[in-house]
C-alpha positions as MATLAB code, in Angstrom:
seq = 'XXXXXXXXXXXXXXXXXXXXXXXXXXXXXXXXXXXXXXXXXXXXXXX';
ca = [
       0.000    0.000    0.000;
       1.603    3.571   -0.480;
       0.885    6.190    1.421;
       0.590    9.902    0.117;
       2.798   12.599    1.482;
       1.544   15.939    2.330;
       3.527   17.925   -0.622;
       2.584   21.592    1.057;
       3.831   22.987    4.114;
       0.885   24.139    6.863;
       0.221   27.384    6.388;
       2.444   29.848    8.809;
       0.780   32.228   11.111;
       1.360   35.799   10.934;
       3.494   36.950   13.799;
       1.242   39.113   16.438;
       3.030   42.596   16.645;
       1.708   45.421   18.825;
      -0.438   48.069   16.603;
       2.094   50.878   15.016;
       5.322   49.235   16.264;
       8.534   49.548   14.377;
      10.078   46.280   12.933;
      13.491   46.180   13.146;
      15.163   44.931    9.835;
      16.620   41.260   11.035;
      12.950   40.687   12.915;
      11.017   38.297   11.914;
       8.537   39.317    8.884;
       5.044   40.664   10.157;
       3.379   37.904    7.874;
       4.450   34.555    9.149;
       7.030   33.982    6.019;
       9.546   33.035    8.407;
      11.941   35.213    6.517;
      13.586   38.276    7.432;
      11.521   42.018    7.535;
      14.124   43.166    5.454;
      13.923   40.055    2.797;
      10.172   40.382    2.995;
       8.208   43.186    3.235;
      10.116   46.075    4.070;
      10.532   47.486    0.753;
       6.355   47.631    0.170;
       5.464   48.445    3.888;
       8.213   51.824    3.142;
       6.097   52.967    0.302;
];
């Protein structure tokens, strides 16, 4: 019998950050990603 393997990863919760707080640019991403703020999102959360 073969078995299927889940070929997705679960879906990554965004990170809670107090309202209006300033992410610093090795922080985690706002959005879960996992990556870095400044790998992420900080170039379209700056315009």
């Amino acid at each position: 019998k073969v078995e299927s393997k889940k070929l997705t990863e679960p879906a990554r919760k965004p990170v809670n950050a107090a309202v209006g707080a300033k992410l610093g640019r090795n922080d985690p991403c706002w959005c879960g990603s996992g990556k870095k703020y400044k790998n992420c999102h900080m170039q379209s959360d700056n315009r």
